[in-house]
N, C-alpha and C positions, 0 to 999 in steps of 0.2 A: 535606941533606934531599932527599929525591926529588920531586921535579915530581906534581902531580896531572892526571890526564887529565880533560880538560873538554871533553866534547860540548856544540859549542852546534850548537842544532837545529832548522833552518830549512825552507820551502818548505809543506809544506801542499794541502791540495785545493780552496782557495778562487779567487777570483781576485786574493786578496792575496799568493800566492807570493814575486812579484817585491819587492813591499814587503819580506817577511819578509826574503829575501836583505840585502835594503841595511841590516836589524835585524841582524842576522847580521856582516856588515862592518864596523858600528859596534862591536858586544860583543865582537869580537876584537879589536879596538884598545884599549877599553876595561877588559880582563880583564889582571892584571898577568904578565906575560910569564917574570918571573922565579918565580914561588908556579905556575904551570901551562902544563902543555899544551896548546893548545887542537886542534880539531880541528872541522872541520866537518860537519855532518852534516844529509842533503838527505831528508825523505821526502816521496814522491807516490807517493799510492796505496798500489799493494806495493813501489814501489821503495825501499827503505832504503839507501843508500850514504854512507860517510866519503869524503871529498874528500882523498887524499894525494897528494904532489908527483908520481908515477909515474901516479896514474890514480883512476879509482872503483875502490872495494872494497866489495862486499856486506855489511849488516850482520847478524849474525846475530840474529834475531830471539828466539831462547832461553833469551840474555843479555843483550845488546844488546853483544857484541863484535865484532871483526874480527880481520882477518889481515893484519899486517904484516911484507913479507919472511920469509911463512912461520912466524911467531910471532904468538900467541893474546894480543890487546890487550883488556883493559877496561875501562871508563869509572868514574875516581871522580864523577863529577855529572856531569849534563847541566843546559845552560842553554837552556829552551826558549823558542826565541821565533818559533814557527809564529803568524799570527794569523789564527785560523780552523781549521779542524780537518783531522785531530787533535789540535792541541797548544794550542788556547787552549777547548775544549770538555769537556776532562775525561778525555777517551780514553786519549793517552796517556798521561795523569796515573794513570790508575788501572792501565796496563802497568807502568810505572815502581814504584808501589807493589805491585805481585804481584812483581818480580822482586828489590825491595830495592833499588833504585838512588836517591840523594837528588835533586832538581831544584831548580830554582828558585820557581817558580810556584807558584799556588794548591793545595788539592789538588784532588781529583775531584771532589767535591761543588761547590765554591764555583768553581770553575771551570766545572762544565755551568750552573747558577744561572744564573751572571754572564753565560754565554753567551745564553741566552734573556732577552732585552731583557726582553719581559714577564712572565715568571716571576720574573723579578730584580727588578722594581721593584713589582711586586703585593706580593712577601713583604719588601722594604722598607718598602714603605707601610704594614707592619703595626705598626711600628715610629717611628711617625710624621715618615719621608721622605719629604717629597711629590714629586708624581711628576706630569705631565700626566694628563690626560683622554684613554683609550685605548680601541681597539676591539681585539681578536686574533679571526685570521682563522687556521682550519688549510687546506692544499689541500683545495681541492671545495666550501667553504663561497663563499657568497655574502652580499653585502649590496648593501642599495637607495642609490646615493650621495645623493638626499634626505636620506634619514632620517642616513647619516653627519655630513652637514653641519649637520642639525638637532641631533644631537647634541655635534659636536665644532668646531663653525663654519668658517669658512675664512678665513685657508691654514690648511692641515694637514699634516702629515707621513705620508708610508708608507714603509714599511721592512722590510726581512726583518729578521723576530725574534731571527735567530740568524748575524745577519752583520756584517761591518764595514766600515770603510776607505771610508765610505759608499759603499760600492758598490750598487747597488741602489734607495736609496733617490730619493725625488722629495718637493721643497716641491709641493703642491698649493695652486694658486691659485684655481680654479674646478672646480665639479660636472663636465662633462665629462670633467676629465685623474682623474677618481679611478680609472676602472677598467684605465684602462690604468697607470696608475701601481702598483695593485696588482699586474697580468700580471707588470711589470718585476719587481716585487721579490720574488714567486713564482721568476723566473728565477736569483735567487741566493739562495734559502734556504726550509726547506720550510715555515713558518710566516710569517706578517706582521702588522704592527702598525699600525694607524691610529692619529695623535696629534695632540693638537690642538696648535696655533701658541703658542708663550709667549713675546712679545716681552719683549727686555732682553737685560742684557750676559752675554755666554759666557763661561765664565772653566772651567778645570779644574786640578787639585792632585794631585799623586802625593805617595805616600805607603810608607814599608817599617817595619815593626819587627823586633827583631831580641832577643834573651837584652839586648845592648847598650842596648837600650831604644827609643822611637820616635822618628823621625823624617817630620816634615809638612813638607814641600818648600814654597818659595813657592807662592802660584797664579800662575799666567799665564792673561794675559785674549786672547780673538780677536777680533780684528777683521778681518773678509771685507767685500769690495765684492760677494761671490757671494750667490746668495741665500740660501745655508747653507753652515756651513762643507764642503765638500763633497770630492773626491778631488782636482781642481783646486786646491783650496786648501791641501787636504794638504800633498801632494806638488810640487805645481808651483809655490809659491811666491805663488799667490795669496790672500794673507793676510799681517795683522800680527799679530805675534807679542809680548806685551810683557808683560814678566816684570820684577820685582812687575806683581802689573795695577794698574789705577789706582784698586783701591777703598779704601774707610777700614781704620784698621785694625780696626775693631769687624768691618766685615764682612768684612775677610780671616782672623780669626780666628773667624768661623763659619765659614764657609767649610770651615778647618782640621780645627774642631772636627766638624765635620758626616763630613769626611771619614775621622776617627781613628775615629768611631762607624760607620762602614758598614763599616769594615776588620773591626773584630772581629763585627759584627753576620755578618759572611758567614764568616767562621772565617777571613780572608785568609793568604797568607804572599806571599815576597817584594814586589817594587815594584809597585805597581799605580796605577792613574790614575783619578779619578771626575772628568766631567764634568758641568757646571752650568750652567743658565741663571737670573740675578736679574734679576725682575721690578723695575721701576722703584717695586714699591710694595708688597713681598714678599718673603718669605721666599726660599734658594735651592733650588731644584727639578731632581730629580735626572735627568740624558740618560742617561747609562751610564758602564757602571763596563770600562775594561781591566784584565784580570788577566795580558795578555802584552803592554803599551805597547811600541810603537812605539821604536829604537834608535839610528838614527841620529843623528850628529855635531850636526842640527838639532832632533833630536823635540824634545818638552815633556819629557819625564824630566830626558836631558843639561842641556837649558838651565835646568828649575829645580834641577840640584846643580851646577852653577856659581852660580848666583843666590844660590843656599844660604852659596857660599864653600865646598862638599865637592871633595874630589877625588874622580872616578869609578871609581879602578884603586881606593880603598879602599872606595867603598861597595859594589863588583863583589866585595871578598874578601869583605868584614863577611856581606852576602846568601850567598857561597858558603861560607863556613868553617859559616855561624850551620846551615847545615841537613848539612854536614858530621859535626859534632860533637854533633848533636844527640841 
């Protein structure tokens, strides 16, 4: 049987690039070596290039092929795992469906949604997700920080609407740092979101269905010394990581359950992540949903389908064959 060509599709215009890359290094490890090709595939900006042993090569944008050694390559799937746009807002999702090419990911729709923190958790809430106490701010708009704090008390949270990797965002501890915490997270995204503080435990659950049927990954619970889990924590290992988290199992199976209900509520496809924070005396409340989580050897994906007891080279085909054959 012939090999499948597998673009996975990394880099992006955000300032998660670099992350995406290390997404990128894990899903080629990950993706089984004998059923595919993999290949890598970098976009910034207008740059589109496949990463081959001899050098970059141009992608063609009309297909989404290349040129190898002078012969015309095309991609059976791409696995995208940009985070931040194009590839986790719906853009190229909705390239991908004009041209016919299968992906992994959300599609367009539930992809741009999920991207906008607050449009995603407004039209959850309609649904009865709860969600903090939120202010949305577009560029040019203003607010008085009184009146926020009257509304939304302190700490509170700002954040671009439409960003991740907590990049951008700031706990606000006091009236002063709101405005400049708002300037920040204007610098990474064109909308923002003021939110109120929800103490309790953080916990988040990935989740994938497939023709096979579903699958609810354990949760894993966070615990930071930071004052949110924040990109320090992310990335740099400051944080504990603990999978199963240490809730009951009534509440690890809301949890589940909360999260199988937002999968289909948003039309979801492959693996996605929703994170949560449980009030000490409440229901769980939803922070956001990735619809292109994090890849690496450490993220929360990897660790809960080991936690799970799955192998990852089978749940990387089950997700690529299920939209193959579809």
């Amino acid at each position: 049987m012939m090999k499948r060509n597998i673009a996975i599709i990394a880099g992006g215009d955000s300032s998660e690039y670099e992350v995406s890359l290390k997404s990128a290094a894990g899903l080629d490890s990950f993706i089984d070596k004998e059923q595919y090709d993999r290949y890598l595939v970098t976009i910034k900006q207008g740059e589109w290039v496949v990463h081959l042993p001899e050098g970059k090569v141009p992608i063609d944008k009309n297909d989404f092929s290349f040129l190898e050694s002078g012969e015309k390559r095309r991609f059976d799937f791409a696995y995208i795992t940009i985070h931040g746009t194009p590839g986790e807002d719906g853009r190229l999702q909705a390239y991908f469906d004009l041209i016919g090419l299968p992906y992994s990911s959300c599609g367009m729709l539930a992809s741009a949604v999920t991207f906008n923190k607050f449009v995603c958790n407004q039209y959850l809430h309609n649904f009865g997700v709860k969600i903090a106490r939120s202010i949305h701010l577009f560029r040019g708009e203003h607010v008085v920080a009184s009146e926020v704090v009257q509304q939304l008390g302190l700490p509170l949270f700002v954040k671009p609407s439409d960003g991740g990797s907590s990049f951008g965002v700031t706990k606000v501890l006091n009236e002063d740092e709101i405005q400049p915490a708002i300037e920040k997270a204007f610098r990474e995204g064109k909308e923002v979101v003021i939110e109120s503080f929800i103490e309790g435990t953080e916990v988040t659950c990935g989740i994938y269905k497939t023709r096979k049927g579903e699958r609810i990954l354990p949760v894993t619970e966070v615990v930071t010394e930071n004052e949110f889990f924040d990109y320090n924590a992310k990335y740099n290992g400051q944080v504990r990581e603990i999978t199963p988290a240490r809730l009951s199992q009534e509440w690890t199976e809301r949890v589940q359950a909360e999260t199988s209900k937002i999968y289909d509520l948003l039309g979801a496809k492959g693996l996605i992540r929703v994170d949560y924070i449980i009030p000490a005396d409440g229901e769980p409340v939803l922070l956001e949903i990735n619809t292109t989580p994090g890849m690496t050897a450490t993220s929360f994906i990897p660790q809960q389908v080991r936690a799970a007891g799955l192998d990852i080279h089978e749940v990387m085909t089950e997700i690529i064959e299920n939209e193959l054959n579809a």
